[in-house]
C-alpha beads as a LAMMPS data file, in Angstrom:
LAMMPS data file: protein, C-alpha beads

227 atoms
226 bonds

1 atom types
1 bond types

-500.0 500.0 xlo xhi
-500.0 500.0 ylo yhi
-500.0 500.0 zlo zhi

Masses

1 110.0

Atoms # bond

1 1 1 306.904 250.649 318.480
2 1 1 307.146 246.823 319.399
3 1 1 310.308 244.767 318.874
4 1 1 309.794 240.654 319.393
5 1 1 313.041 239.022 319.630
6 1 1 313.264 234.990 318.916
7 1 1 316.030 234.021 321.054
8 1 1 316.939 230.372 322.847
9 1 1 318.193 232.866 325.697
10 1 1 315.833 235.482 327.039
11 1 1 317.167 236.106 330.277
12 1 1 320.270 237.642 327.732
13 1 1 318.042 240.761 327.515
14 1 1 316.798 241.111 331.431
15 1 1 319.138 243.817 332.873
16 1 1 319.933 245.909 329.449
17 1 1 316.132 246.222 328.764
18 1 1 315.818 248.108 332.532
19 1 1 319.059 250.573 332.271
20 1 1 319.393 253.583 330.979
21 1 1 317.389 255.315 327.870
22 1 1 316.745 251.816 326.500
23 1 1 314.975 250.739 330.161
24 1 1 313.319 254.447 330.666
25 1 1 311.835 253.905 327.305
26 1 1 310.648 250.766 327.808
27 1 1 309.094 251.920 331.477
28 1 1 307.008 254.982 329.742
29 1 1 306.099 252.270 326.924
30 1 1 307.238 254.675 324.127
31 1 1 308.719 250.695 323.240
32 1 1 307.341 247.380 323.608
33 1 1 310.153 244.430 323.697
34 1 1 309.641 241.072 323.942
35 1 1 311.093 237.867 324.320
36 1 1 309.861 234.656 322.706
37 1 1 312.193 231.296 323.630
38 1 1 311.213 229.296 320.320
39 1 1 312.590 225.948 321.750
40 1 1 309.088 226.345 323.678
41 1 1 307.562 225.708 320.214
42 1 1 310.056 222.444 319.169
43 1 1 307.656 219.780 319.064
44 1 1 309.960 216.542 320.549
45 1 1 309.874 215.684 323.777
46 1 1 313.826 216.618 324.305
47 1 1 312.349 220.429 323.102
48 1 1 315.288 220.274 320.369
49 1 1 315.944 223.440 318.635
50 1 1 319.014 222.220 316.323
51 1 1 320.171 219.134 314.350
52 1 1 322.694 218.227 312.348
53 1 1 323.063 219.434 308.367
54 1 1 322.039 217.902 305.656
55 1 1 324.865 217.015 303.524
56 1 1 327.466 216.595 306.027
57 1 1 329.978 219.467 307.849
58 1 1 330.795 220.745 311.378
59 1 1 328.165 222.334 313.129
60 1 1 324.466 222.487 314.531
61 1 1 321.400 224.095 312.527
62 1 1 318.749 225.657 313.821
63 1 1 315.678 223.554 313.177
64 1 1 313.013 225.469 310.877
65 1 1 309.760 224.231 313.007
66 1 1 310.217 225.711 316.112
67 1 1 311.091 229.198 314.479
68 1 1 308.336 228.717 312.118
69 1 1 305.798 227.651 315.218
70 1 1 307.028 230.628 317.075
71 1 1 306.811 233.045 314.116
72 1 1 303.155 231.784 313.238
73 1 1 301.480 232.399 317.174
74 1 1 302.845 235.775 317.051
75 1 1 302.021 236.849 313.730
76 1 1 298.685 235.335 313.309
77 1 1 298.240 235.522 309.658
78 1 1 299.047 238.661 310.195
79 1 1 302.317 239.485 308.632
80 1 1 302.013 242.589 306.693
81 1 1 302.218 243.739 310.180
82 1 1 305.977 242.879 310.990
83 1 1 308.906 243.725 309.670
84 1 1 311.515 240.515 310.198
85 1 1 315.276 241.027 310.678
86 1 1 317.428 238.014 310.745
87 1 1 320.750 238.553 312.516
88 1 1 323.661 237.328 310.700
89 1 1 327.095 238.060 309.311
90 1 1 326.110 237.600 305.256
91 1 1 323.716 240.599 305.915
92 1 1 324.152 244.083 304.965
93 1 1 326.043 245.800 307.060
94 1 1 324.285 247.586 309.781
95 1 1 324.363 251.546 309.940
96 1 1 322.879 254.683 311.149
97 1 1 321.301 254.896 307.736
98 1 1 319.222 251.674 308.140
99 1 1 318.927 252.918 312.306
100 1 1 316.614 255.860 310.655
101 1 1 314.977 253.438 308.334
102 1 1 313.873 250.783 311.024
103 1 1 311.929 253.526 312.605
104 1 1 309.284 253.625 310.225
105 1 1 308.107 250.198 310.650
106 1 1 305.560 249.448 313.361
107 1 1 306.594 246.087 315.124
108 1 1 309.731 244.148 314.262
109 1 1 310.824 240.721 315.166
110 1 1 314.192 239.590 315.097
111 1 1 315.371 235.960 314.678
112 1 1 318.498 235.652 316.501
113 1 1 320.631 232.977 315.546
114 1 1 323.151 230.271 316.628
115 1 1 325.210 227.565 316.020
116 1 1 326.338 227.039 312.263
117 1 1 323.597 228.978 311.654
118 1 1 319.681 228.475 310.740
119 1 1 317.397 226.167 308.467
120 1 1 317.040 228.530 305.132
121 1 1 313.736 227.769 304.606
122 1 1 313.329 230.584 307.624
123 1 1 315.036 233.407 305.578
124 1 1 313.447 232.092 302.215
125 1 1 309.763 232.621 303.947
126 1 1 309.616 234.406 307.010
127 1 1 312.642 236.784 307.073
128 1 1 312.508 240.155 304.856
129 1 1 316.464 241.370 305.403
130 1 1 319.585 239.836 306.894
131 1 1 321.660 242.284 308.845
132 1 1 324.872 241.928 310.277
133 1 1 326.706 244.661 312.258
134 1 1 330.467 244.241 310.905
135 1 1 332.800 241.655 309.423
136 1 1 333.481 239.205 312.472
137 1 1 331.634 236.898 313.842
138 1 1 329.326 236.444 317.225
139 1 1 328.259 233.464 319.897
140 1 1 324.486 234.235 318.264
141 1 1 322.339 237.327 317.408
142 1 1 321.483 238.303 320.805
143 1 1 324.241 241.152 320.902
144 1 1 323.287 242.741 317.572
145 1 1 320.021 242.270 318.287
146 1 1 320.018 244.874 321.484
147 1 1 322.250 247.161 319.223
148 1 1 319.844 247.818 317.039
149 1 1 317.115 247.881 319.237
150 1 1 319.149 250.064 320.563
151 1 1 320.144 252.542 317.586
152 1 1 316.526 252.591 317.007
153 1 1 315.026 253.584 319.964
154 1 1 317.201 256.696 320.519
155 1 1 316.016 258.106 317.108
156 1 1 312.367 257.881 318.244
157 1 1 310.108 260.858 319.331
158 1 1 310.099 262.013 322.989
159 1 1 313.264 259.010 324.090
160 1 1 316.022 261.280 324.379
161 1 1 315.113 264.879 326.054
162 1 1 317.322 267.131 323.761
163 1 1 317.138 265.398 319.965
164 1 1 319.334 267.518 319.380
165 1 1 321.714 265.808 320.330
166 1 1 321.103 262.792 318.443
167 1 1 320.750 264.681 315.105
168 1 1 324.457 265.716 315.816
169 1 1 326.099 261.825 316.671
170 1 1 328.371 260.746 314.386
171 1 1 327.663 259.343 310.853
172 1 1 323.874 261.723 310.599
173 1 1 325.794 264.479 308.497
174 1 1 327.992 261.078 307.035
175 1 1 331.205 262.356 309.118
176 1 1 332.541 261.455 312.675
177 1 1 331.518 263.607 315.784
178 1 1 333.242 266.533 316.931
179 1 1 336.006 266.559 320.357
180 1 1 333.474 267.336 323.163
181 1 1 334.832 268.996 326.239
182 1 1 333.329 270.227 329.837
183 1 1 333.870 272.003 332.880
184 1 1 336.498 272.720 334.417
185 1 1 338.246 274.143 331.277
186 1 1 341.577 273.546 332.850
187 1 1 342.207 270.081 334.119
188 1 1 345.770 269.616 335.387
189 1 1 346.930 271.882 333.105
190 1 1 345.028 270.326 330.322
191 1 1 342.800 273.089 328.600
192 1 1 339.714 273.284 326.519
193 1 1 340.278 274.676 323.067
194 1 1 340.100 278.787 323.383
195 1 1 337.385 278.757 320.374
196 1 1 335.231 277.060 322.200
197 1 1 335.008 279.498 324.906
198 1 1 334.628 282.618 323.263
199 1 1 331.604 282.744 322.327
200 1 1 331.899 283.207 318.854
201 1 1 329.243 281.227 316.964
202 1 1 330.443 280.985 313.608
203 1 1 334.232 280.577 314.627
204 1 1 333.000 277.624 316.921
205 1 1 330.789 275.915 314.227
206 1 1 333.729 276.765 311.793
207 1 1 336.368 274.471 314.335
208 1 1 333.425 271.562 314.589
209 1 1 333.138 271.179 310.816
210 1 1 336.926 271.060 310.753
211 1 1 337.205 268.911 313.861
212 1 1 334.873 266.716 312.140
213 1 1 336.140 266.462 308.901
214 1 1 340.595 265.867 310.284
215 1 1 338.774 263.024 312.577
216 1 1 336.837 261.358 309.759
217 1 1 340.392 261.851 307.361
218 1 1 341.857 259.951 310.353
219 1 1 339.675 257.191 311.726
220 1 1 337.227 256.523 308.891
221 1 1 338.799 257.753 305.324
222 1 1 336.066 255.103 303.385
223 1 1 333.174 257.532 304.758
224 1 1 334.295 260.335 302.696
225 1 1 334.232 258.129 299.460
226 1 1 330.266 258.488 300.249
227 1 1 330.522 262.538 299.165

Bonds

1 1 1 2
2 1 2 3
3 1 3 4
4 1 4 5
5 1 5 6
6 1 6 7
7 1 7 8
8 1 8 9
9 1 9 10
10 1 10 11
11 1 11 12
12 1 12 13
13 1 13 14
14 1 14 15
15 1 15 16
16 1 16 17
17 1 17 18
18 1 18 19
19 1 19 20
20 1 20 21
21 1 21 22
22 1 22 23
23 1 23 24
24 1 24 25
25 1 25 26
26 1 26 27
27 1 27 28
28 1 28 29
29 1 29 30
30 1 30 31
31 1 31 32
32 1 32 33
33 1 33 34
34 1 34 35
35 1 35 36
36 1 36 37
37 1 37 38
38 1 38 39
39 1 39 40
40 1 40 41
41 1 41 42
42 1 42 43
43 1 43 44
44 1 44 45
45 1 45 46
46 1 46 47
47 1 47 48
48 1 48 49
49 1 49 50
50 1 50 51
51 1 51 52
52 1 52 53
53 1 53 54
54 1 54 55
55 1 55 56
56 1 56 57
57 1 57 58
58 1 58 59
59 1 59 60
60 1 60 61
61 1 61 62
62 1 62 63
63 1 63 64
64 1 64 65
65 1 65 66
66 1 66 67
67 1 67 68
68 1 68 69
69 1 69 70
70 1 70 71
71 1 71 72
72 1 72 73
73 1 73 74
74 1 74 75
75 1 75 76
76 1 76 77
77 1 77 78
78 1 78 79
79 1 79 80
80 1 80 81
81 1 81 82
82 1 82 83
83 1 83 84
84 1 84 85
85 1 85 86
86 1 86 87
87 1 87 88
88 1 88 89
89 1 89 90
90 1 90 91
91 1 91 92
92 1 92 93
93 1 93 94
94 1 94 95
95 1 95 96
96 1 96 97
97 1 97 98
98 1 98 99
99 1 99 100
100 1 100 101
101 1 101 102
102 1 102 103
103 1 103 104
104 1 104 105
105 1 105 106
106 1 106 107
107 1 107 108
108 1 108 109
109 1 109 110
110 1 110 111
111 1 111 112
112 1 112 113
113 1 113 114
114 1 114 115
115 1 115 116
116 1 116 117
117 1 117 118
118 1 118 119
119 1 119 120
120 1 120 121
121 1 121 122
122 1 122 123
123 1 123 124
124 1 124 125
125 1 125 126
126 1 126 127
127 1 127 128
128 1 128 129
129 1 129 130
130 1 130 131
131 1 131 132
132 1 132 133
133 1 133 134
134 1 134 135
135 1 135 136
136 1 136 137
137 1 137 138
138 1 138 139
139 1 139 140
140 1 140 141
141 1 141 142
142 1 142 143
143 1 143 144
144 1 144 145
145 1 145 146
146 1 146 147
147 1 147 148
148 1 148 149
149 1 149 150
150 1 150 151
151 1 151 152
152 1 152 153
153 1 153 154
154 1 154 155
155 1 155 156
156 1 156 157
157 1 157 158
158 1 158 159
159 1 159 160
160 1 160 161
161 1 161 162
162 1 162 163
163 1 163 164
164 1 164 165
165 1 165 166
166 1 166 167
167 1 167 168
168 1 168 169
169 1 169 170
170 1 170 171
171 1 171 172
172 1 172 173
173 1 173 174
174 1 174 175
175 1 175 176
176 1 176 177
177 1 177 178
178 1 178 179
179 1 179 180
180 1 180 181
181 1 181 182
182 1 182 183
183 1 183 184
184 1 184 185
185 1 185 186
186 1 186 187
187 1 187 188
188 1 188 189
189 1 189 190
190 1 190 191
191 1 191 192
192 1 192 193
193 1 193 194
194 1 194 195
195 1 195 196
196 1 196 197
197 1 197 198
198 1 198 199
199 1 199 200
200 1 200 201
201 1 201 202
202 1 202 203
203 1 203 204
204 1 204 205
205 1 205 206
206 1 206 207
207 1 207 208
208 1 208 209
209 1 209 210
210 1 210 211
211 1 211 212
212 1 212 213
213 1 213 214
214 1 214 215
215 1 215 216
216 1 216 217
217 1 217 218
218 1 218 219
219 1 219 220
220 1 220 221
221 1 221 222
222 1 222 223
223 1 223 224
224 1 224 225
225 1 225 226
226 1 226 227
């Protein structure tokens, strides 16, 4: 799976692309991510990737050349190939949901964003969903950008060693995880729930699904609106 990310900051992405699953992935190329610095592609001699909007108001806009320039010597007429993901707050609302989804396309680019915001001639031709990951508002898409990237990669074959585990995470059964506990199962007089050393399969699974279910109640109510 490839993921292109148009960014005016690349060296954002150095150290989080070599750590952890994200980096070991990357290493065994199970993923392919890369950069692409579109103010490369801006055409004046000052290399400017913003200007000021048409029509007056505070703020810079990204210029639509330089994305467009950028876009095109990737793609190479080639865009049935790509799925594109603009990064912005007016998107739909990132989730595990859409996580599963992105893992069906082949190679994705995302346009991260900054400023006021960019030139909507990008979205209207280049961009096939907006996606934002909450109600506030960032510096520029570089963060979400490695989130999803992120979200994504776990779900894929082979990346984590027991997928297991990842088809348990919150929000894949639409509820919140479950309390996790380890060794030692007394910790300065702190102790691990009995069930859960007993041994007693169904009486264990019985306390997850209600662990689950008094946690989502408590944190996320609006999930259960979803059953």
């Amino acid at each position: 799976m490839e993921f292109h990310i148009f960014t005016l900051f690349p060296e954002f992405f150095e150290s989080p692309l070599k750590t952890s699953i994200l980096g070991k992935a990357v290493e065994s190329g199970k993923v392919k991510v890369k950069t692409h610095n579109f103010r490369e592609f801006a055409t004046n001699k000052h290399k400017n990737a913003d200007d000021y909007p048409f029509g007056g108001g505070a703020g810079m806009i990204l210029k639509a050349e330089p994305i467009f320039r950028c876009y095109e010597n990737l793609v190479q007429g080639k865009k049935n190939e790509f799925y594109t993901i603009f990064l912005t707050p007016t998107g739909r609302v990132f989730n595990q949901k859409i996580a599963h989804e992105l893992t069906h396309k082949q190679k994705i680019i995302f346009i991260c964003g900054h400023y006021k915001g960019v030139d909507q001639r990008v979205i209207d031709e280049l961009v096939d969903e907006e996606i934002s990951l909450g109600d506030f508002v960032l510096t520029g898409g570089e963060f979400p950008s490695l989130a999803i990237i992120d979200a994504v990669t776990r779900l894929l074959p082979e990346v984590i060693g027991n997928i297991e585990s990842a088809n348990t995470d919150s929000f894949e059964n639409g509820l919140l995880d479950v309390p996790h506990y380890t060794r030692p199962a007394d910790f300065r007089g702190l102790k691990v729930p009995e069930v859960l050393l007993s041994g007693h399969h169904k009486n264990i699974e019985k306390w997850k699904s209600e662990k689950s279910l008094e946690k989502t109640k408590k944190v996320r109510p609006d999930l259960l609106d979803k059953f």
